[in-house]
N, C-alpha and C positions, 0 to 999 in steps of 0.2 A: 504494500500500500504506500502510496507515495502524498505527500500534505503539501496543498499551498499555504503560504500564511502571509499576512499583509500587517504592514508594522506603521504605529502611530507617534509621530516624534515632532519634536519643538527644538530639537539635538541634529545635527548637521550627521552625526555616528552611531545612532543609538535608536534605539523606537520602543515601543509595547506592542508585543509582538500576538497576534490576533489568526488564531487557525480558521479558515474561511471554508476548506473542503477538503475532506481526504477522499483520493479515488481508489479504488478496489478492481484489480482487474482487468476494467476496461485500459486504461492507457499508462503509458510512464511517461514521466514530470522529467526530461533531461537536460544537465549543461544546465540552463536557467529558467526562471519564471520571469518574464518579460509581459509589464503588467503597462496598462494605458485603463486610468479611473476616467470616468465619465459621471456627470450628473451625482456630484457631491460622493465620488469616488465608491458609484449602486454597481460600478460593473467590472469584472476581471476578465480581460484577456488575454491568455496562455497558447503556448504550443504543445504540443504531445506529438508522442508515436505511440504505436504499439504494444504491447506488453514482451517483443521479441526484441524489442530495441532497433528496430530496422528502419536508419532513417527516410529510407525512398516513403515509407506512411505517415511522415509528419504534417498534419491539421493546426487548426486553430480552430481554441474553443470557448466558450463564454458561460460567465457565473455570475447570480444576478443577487441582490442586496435589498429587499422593498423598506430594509429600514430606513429612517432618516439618517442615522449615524451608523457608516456602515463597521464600525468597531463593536456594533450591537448586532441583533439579529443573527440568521445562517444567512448561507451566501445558497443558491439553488441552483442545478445543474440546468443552463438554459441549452444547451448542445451547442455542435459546429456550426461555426460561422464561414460559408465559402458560398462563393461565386457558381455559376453553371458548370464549369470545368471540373472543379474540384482536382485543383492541380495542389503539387506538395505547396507548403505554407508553412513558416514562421511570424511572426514579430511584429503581430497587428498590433496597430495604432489606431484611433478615434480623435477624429476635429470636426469642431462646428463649422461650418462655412454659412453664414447668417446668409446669405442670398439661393446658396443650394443646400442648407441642412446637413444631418449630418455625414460624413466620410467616412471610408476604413480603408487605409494605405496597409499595404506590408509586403512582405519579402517571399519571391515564389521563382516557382521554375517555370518556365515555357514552354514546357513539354515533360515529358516522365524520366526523363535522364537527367542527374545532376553533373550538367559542365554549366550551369548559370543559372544566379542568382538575379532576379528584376526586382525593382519596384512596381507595385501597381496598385491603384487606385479604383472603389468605387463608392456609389451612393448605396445609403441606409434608408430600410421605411421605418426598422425602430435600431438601439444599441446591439439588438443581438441579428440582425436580420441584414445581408446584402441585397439591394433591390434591381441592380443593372450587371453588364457586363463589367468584366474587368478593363481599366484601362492601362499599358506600360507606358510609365512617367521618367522610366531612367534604366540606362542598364549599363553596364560594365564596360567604358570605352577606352577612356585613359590609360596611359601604362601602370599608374600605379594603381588601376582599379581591374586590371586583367593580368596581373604580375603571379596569381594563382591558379592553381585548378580544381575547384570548379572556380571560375571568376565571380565574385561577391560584389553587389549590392544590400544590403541588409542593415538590418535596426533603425528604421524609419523613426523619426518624432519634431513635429508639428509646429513650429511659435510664430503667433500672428503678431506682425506692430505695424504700427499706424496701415496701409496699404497694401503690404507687403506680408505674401507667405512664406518661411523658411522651414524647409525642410532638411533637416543635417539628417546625414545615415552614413553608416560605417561599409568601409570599401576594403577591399583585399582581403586573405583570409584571417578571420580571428587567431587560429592555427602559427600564424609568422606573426616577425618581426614589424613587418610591411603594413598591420593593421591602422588605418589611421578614419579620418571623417570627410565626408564632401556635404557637397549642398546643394540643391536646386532650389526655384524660387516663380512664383507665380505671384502676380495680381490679384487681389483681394476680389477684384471686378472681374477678372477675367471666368471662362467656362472652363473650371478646374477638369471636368472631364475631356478634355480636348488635348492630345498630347503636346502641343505646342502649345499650350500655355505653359509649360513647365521649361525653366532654363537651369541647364547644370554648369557652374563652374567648372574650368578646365583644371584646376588643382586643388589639392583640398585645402579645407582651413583648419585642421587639426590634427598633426600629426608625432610623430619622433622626433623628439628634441631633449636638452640638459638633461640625458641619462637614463630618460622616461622613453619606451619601448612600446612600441605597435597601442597608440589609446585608442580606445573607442568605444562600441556600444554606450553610449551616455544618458545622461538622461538632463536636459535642462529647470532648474527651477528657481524660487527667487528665498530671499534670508527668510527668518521668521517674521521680521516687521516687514515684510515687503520693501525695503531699500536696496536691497543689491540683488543682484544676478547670477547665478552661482549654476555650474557643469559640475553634474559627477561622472565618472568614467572608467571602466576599468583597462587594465594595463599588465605587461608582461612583466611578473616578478622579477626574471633576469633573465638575458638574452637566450632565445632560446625555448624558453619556458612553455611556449605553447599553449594550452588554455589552463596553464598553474600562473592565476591572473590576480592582481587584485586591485583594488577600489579606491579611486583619488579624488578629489575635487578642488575645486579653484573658482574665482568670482572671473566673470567675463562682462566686457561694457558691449556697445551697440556699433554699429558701423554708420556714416552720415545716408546710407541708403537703406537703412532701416534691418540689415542683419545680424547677426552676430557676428562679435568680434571675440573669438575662442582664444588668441595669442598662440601662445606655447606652453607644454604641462611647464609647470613649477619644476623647478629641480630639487631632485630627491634631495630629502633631507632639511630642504628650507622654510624656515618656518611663515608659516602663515597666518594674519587674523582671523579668529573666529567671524562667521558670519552673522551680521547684525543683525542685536536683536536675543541670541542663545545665550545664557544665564552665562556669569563669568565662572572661575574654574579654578579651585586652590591647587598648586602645582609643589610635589615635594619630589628636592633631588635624591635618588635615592643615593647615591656615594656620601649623601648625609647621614645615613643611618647603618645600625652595626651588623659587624659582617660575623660570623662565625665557619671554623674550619674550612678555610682555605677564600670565598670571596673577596677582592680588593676592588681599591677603584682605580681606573685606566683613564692617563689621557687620551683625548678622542675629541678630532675639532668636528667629528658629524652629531657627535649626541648636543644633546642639551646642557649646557652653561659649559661646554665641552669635559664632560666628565661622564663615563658609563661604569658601571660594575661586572664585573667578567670572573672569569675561576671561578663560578660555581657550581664545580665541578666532582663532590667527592658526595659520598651517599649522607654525611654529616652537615653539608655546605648550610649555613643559611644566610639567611639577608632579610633583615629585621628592621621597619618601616614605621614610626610613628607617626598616626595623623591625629587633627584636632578638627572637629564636626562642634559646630556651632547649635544643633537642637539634634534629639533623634528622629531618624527615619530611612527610607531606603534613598541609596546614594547610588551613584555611578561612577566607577572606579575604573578609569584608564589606562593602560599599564603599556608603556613604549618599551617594547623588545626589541629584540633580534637575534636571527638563529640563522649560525653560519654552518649545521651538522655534515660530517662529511654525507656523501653519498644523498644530499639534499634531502634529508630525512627530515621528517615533523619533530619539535620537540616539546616538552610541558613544565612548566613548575607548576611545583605543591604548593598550595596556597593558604592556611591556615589566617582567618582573620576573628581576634580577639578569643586567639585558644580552642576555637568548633573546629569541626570539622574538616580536614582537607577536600579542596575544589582541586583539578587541574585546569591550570590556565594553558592555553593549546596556543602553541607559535608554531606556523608554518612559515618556512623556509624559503628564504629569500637571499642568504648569503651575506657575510659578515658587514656593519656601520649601514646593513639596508634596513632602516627600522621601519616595523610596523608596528599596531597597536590592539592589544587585547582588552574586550571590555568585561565586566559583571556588572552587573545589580548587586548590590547588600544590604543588608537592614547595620546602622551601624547609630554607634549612645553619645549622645552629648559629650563633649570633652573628648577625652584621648582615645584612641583605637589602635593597634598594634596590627601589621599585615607580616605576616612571616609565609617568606617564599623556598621554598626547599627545592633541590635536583631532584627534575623529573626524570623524563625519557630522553639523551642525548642532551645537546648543551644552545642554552642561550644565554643572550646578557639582559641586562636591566639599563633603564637609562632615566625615564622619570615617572611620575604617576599624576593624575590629573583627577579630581573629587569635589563632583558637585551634587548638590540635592537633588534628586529626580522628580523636582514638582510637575 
């Protein structure tokens, strides 16, 4: 049985994570759940195959919400969403188009063989129903959008401003280095089912750059107070890595003709402001706190206030963390690692916070000063709290921990 789940968050990293539908049987959930909310976020739209994992039967399917708050209620099996064809299909998206109602764009093949990946477009009578033929709005021209095989069009998503429709989707295969984002772009006035209303830039706007590998699949959205712009995106752990990918984000501004202006990822390691609006964040180094049987602290101009903790290494190892929580309640506790394990193995520390129980906290492998960041939930008491991290499975470092109230 495989579970979708959709998660509620005011946190740029974090959400309340809400089980929407477990399937049985009929289909498997793979690779990702690639979700487009509609109508106060009443609809989920997914990809599947078969229960034999074959992807030549990949669908798209839709799950409906009648509550007002879709973090309430069940979500209800409304079935497949497809065109007359019924040709393979990923990565449906949903837009209004106020002059032609609603859309559903996504990612298909042209026939029953995968050497290509289109876009295409058509009209909706309600969220779960296509009502026209399908239209192709883009396909795989560029060298660096046919640099694979099968050559990729894919991850379609939508942002309207003032006139102007931009459609960003990811090009080349997920699979490589090569992964990056393009765009095309229609008139707000224009007959979006008309393939030449649709114009593709000749290069993409979002690609490899300062150290950040093949980004793409994204998704656009704006801070909590609505003041900034913000791409999330994932990306290749390290060269090579294939779909061992993980998940970045960065604010983007506007272009003077109404598109996005995506820049270039961040470079690892650099730090960034939270996005306006997300509660501030008490931050404790951990080479502040005591080490037992064998951890020390290492200079390292890539961690934070450039100092990390390493060698903890021995079945005795610990590393011992005082914080101070201003009221009780449950918190969010951020923990910047990294795991350099030979043979690119997962690795875990023990996590003991205020004497319970050991948690493992699970670092996947990304290769030494490449930090990434583990989170929990805790219930933690007013005044002092102690976090003792012990050697898990293989080896990672510590670098800082970040703790906010989860209101």
């Amino acid at each position: 049985m495989e579970t979708i789940r959709i998660w509620s968050s005011l946190q740029s990293n974090l959400g309340t994570r809400v089980t929407s539908y477990s399937i049985s049987l009929v289909i498997q959930i793979v690779m990702y759940t690639h979700q487009s909310l509609v109508y106060c976020l009443r609809y989920i739209y997914f990809s599947a195959t078969t229960c034999d994992g074959d992807n030549n039967n990949h669908r798209m399917f839709v799950l409906e919400n009648t509550n007002p708050d879709p973090l309430q209620g069940s979500f209800i099996w409304k079935g497949k969403i497809t065109d007359s064809t019924d040709k393979w299909a990923i990565d449906g998206t949903v837009f209004n188009h106020p002059p032609g109602g609603l859309h559903f764009v996504w990612s298909g093949w042209p026939g029953d063989v995968n050497i290509k990946q289109n876009l295409y477009i058509a009209e909706m009578s309600n969220p779960w129903t296509i009502s026209s033929e399908r239209v192709e709005i883009a396909t795989p021209t560029y060298p660096w959008e046919t640099n694979t095989n099968p050559t990729v069009n894919e991850g379609p998503e939508v942002t309207i401003r003032n006139n102007v429709i931009s459609l960003v989707y990811s090009a080349s295969g997920s699979w490589t280095n090569t992964y990056c984002l393009g765009l095309i772009t229609a008139l707000n006035t224009s007959d979006l089912m008309k393939a030449s209303s649709w114009h593709k830039r000749p290069n993409p706007i979002f690609q490899s750059a300062n150290d950040i590998l093949a980004p793409g699949h994204h998704s656009l959205t704006i801070s909590p107070d609505g003041k900034e712009d913000w791409i999330f995106y994932h990306s290749a752990r390290y060269n090579g890595s294939g779909w061992d990918r993980q998940i970045r984000a960065q604010r983007f501004t506007w272009n003077a003709d109404s598109t996005p202006n995506l820049g270039e990822p961040a470079p690892r390691n650099s730090p960034i402001p939270i996005p306006s609006g997300e509660p501030l964040r008490d931050r404790y180094e951990v080479e502040d706190g005591r080490f037992i049987d064998g951890p020390s602290a290492i200079n390292d101009s890539t961690a934070s206030n450039h100092m990390k903790v390493g060698y903890i290494g021995q079945t005795g190892s610990r590393v011992i963390v005082t914080i101070e929580c201003t009221k009780s309640g449950t918190y969010m506790i951020v923990i910047r690692n990294g795991n350099g394990s030979a043979g690119k193995a997962a690795a875990t520390h023990r996590l003991s916070i205020n004497g319970e129980a050991e948690i493992d906290v699970d670092i996947v492998y990304s290769g030494w000063d490449m930090w990434g960041a583990s989170m929990i939930r805790a219930n933690l008491t007013q005044g002092r709290n102690t976090l003792t991290f012990r050697k898990g499975d293989n080896y990672a470092e510590l670098d800082e921990i970040d703790v906010f109230h989860d209101s």
